[in-house]
N, C-alpha and C positions, 0 to 999 in steps of 0.2 A: 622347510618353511614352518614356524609356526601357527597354533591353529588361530584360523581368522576369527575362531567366536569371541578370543579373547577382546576383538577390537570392539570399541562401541558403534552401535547403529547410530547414525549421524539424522536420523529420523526422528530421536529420541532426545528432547533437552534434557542436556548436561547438568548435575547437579553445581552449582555454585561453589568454589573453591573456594577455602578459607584465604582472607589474605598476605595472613602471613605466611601462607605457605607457597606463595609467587616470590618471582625474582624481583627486585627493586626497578622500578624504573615503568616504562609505557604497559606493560602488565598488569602492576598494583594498580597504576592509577587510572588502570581503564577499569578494574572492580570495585575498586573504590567508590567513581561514579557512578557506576549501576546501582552496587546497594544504596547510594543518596535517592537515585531514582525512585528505586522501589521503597525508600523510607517515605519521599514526598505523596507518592500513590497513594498508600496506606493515609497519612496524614490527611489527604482531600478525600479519599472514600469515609473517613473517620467525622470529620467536617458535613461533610452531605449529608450523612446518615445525621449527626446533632441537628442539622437543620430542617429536616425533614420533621424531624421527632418531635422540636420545637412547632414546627407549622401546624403537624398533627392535631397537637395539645390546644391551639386556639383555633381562632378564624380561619376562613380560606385564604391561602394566602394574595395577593395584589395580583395584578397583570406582569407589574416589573418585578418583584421577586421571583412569582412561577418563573417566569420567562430568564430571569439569572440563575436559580436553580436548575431550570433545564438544559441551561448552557455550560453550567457547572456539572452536571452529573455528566453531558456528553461529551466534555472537555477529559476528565476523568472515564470516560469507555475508551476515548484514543490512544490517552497517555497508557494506560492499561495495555493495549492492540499492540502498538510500539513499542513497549517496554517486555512482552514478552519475544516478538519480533526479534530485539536486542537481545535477549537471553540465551535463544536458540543458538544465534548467531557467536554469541562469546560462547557458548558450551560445544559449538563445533572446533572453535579454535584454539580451545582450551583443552580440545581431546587430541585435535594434531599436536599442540602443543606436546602433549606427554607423548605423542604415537613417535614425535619424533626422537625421540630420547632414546626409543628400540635403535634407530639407524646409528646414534654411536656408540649403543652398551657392544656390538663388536667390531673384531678388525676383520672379519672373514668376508673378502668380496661376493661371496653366494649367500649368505646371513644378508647382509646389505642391502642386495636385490631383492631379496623374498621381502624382506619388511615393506621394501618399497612397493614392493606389489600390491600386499595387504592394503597399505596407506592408499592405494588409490583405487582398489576394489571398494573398501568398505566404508572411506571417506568422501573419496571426490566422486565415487558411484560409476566407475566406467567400466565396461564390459568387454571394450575392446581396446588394447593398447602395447606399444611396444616403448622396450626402453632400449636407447643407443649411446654405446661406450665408444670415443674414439679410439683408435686403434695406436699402436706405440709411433708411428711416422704422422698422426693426425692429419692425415690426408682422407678419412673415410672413417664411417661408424660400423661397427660392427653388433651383430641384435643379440643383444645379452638378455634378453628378456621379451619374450612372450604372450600377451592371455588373449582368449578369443580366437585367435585363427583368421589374421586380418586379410581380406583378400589383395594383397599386394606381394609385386612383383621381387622387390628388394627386401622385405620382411622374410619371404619364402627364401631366400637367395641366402638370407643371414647377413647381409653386407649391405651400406648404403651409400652411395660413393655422388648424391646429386641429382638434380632434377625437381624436387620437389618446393616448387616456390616459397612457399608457408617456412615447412622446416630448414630448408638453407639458410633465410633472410633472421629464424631465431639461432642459427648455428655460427651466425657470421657475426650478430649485433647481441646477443645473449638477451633479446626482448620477447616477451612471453606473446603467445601469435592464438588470437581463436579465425576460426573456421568453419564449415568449408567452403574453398572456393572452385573456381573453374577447374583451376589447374592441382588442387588439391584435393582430399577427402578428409583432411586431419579438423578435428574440430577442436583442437587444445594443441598446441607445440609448447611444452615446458622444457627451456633451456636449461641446461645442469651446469650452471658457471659461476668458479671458485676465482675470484677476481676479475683478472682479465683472462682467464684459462677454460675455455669449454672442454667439456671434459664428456660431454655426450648431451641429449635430450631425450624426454618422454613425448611418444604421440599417443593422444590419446582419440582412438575413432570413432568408438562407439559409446554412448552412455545406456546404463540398465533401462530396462521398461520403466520404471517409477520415477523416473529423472528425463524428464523431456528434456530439457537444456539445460546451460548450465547457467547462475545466477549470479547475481551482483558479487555476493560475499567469495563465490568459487575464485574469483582471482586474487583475494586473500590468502585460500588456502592453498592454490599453484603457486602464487610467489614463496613463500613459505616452505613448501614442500620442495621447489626448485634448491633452495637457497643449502636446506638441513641433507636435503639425498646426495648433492654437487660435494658439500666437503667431507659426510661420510665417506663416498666414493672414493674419494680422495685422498685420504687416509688412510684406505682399505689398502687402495695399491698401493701407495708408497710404504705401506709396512711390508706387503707381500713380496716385494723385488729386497726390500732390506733382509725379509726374513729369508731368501731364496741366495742371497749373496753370500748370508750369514753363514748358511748350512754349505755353502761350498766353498768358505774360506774354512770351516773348520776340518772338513774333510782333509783338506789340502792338506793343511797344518797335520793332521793323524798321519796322512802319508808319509810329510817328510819326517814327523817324528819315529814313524816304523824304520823308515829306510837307515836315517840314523844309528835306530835297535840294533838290525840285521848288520849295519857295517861294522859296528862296534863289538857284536856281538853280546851284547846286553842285554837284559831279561826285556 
């Protein structure tokens, strides 16, 4: 695994990416309109301040001007409140955005897992969760993954074969499920599904002390994270069964080529 310092504190706003250095498309032009945003801000805090300045220089000013300046200056503390609000928010998704780029720089199923770990340690803040791989018959998930020490029965067991209302109804319908309920403890089910193909889910049980629940933007960053971890995954294994076929077709081949040697008696 590598080290989780490298991840960013999702506590901390992201600085603002140049735009051309995004991909084309709902990316750009969601920075796009942010910096408009923060160009407009700037323009009305620029504006207030001249009018102020102005008022300064003469008379007091009216009843209806005070009172439009006051409406303007606190029109302008909102847009401000909100637009940083906005900020935070694209600087978290703009750090999964890159966090997710670890999950296809390899094809090693244990690399894959770990990153994914990080991404929801240090992103989505959870302290306690498992990740489930289904197994080669897709009859049953098996616990590939770990953190916390969740007190359940099927975690402990390594294997999950059912029972759990929440995670069945995301393992069946591939729809992202919060929580808890009655019959559950899972306060996140993030489905792992590459088309129509589930391929495992994340439960996630517990969130850190500093993260009382999870918030509006969090299902942004589960859909997200479901989407990029599901075809990493995916890819992991379908290289590792190629690359496992590969190495004992070649064996095979060395063998008949020996036996060949030996019969021919050739070097």
């Amino acid at each position: 695994m590598s080290d989780s310092s490298d991840m960013i504190d999702p506590s901390e706003p992201a600085d603002l990416p140049e735009a051309k250095n995004l991909p084309t498309g709902g990316g750009r032009d969601a920075m796009a309109t942010l910096r408009r945003a923060q160009q407009l801000v700037r323009d009305a805090q620029a504006a207030i301040e001249e009018a102020s300045r102005v008022v300064g220089q003469g008379h007091a000013p009216s009843g209806e001007a005070g009172a439009r300046l006051a409406a303007a200056e606190a029109e302008c503390q909102e847009l401000n409140e909100r637009l940083a609000e906005v900020e935070h928010q694209v600087g978290r998704l703009m750090t999964l955005y890159v966090a997710t780029y670890q999950l296809h720089a390899t094809l090693d199923p244990v690399e894959v897992q770990s990153t994914i770990s990080e991404i929801v340690l240090n992103l989505v803040g959870a302290e306690q969760f498992v990740l489930l791989l289904a197994d080669e018959e897709g009859k049953a998930c098996e616990v590939r993954l770990m953190h916390g020490e969740p007190d359940l029965a099927w975690a402990r067991a390594g294997r999950y074969e059912g029972g759990d209302p929440l995670l069945d109804a995301a393992l069946i319908d591939g729809g992202l499920r919060f929580g808890p309920s009655e019959q559950s403890p899972a306060l996140a089910v993030v489905p792992l599904r590459v088309q129509d193909v589930t391929v495992g889910a994340l439960v996630i049980l517990k969130l850190l002390e500093h993260k009382p629940a999870f918030v509006k933007e969090d299902r942004d960053l589960l859909d997200l994270l479901g989407a990029h971890a599901a075809s990493a995954i995916f890819a992991a294994r379908v290289y590792s069964k190629t690359a496992r076929k590969l190495r004992t077709l070649e064996s095979l081949i060395r063998l008949v080529n020996k036996g060949q040697r030996d019969k021919g008696g050739g070097p």
